[in-house]
C-alpha positions as CSV (number, residue, x, y, z in Angstrom):
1,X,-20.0,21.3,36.1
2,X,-22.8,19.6,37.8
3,X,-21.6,17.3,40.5
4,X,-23.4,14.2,41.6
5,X,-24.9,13.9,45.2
6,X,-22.2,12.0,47.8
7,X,-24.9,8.9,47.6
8,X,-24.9,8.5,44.2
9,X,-21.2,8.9,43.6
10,X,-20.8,6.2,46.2
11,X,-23.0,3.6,44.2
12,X,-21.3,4.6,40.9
13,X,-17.8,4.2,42.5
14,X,-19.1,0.7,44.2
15,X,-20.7,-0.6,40.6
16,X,-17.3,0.8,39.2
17,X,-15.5,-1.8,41.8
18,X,-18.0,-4.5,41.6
19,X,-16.9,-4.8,37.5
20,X,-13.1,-4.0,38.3
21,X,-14.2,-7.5,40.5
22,X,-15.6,-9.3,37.4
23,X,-12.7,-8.7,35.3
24,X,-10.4,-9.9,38.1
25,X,-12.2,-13.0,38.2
26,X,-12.3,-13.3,34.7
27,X,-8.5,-12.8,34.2
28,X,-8.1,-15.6,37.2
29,X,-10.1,-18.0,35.4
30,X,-8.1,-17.4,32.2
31,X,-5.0,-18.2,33.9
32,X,-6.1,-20.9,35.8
33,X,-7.1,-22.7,33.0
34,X,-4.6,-21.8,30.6
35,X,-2.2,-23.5,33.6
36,X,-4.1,-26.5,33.6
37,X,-4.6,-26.7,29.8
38,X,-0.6,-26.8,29.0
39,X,-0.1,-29.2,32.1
40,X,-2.6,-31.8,31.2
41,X,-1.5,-31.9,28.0
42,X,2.3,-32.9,29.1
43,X,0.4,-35.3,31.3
44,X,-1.2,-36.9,28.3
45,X,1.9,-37.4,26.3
46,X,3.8,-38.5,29.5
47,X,1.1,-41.0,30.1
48,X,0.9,-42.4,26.4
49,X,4.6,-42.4,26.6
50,X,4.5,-45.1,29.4
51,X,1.6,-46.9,27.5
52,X,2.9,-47.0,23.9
53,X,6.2,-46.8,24.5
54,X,6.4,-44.5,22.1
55,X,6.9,-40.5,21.8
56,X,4.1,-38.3,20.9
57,X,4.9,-36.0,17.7
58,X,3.7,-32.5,19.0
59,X,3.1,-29.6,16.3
60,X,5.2,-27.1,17.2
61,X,2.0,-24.0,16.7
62,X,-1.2,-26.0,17.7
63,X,-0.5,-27.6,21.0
64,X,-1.7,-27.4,24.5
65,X,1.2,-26.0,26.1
66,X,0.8,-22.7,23.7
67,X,-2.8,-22.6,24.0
68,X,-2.1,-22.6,27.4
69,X,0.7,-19.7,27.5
70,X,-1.9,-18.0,25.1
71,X,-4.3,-18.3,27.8
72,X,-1.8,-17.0,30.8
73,X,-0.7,-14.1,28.8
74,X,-4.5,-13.1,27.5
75,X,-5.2,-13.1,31.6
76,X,-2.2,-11.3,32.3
77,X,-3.5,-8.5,29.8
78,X,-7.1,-8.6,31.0
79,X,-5.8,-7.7,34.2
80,X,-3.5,-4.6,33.1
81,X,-6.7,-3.4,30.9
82,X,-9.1,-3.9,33.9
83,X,-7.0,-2.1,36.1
84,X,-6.2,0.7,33.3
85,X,-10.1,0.8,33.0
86,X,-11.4,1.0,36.8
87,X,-8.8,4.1,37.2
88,X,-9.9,5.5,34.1
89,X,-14.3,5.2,35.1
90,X,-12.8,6.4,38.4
91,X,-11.7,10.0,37.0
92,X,-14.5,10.1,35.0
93,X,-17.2,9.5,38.1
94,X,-14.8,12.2,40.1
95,X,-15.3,14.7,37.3
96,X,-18.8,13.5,36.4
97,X,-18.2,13.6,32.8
98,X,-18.0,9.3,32.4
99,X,-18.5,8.2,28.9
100,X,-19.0,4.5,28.4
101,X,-16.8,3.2,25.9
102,X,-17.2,-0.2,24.0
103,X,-13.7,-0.6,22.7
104,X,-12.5,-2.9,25.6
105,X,-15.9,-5.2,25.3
106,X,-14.9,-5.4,21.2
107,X,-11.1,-6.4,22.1
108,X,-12.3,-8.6,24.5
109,X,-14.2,-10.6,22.3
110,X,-11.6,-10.7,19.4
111,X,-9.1,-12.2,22.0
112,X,-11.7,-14.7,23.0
113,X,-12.6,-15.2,19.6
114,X,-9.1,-15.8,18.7
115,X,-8.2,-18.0,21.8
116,X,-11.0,-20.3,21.0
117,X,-10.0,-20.3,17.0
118,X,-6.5,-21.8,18.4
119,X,-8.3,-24.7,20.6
120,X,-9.6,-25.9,17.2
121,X,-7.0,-27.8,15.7
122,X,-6.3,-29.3,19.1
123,X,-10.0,-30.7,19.1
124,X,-9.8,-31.9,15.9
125,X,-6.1,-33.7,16.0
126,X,-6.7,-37.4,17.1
127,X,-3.5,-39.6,17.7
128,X,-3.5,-42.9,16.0
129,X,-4.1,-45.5,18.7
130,X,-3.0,-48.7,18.4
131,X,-5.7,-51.6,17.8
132,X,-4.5,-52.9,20.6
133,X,-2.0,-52.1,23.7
134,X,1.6,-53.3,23.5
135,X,2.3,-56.5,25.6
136,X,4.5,-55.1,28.9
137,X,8.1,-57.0,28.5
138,X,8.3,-58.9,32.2
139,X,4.7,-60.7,30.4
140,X,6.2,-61.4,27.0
141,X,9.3,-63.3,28.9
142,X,6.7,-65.0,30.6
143,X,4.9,-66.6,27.5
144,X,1.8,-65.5,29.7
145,X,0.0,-65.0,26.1
């Protein structure tokens, strides 16, 4: 078994860190914004709720607040597979027999794929807006129009 000098262990184990890093990052961002997506979209309902008066009807599979969980959970995984991953390249760089392996980049992109076939619908569903907004009561009393 041929063992790598110290130096270049170091820099394999550093480059092994640095994209541990990455996928932290990564796995941040996905939460953070599957947070903000499912909050913004109770913030638009609440807020056409005091406009229109009127409740939203929300599909019970396509909305914000399960794209949003979708996106939590999908950064809660690509944490536990980053982790599963750097320990994994670590034992391999210790017994200098590392093998890349494409699997993770291939699952990766099928969740992302998958995640971004789900935001979709929610592009593409449009609420009927009135022509024009509802006169507030305390004006109609006042025969202001």
């Amino acid at each position: 078994m041929d063992k790598l000098p110290k130096i270049d262990r170091q820099r394999e184990h550093q480059a092994n860190e640095r994209t541990f890093l990455a996928w932290v990052r990564t796995s941040i961002a996905l939460i953070s914004f599957g947070i903000a997506i499912a909050r913004f979209g109770i913030f638009l309902r609440q807020l056409n709720l005091a406009i229109t008066q009127q409740e939203t009807r929300v599909n019970p599979l396509t909305n914000s607040e399960n794209l949003g969980l979708a996106l939590v959970i999908s950064g809660i995984f690509t944490i536990v597979l980053a982790a599963w991953r750097y320990n994994q390249v670590f034992w391999q760089i210790e017994r200098a027999s590392y093998k890349p392996s494409r699997l993770i980049v291939w699952i990766m992109t099928g969740v992302v794929i998958i995640l971004g076939l789900f935001c979709i619908p929610l592009l593409l569903w449009r609420n009927k807006v009135p022509s024009r907004s509802p006169v507030p009561r305390q004006l109609q009393s006042r025969n202001l129009y």
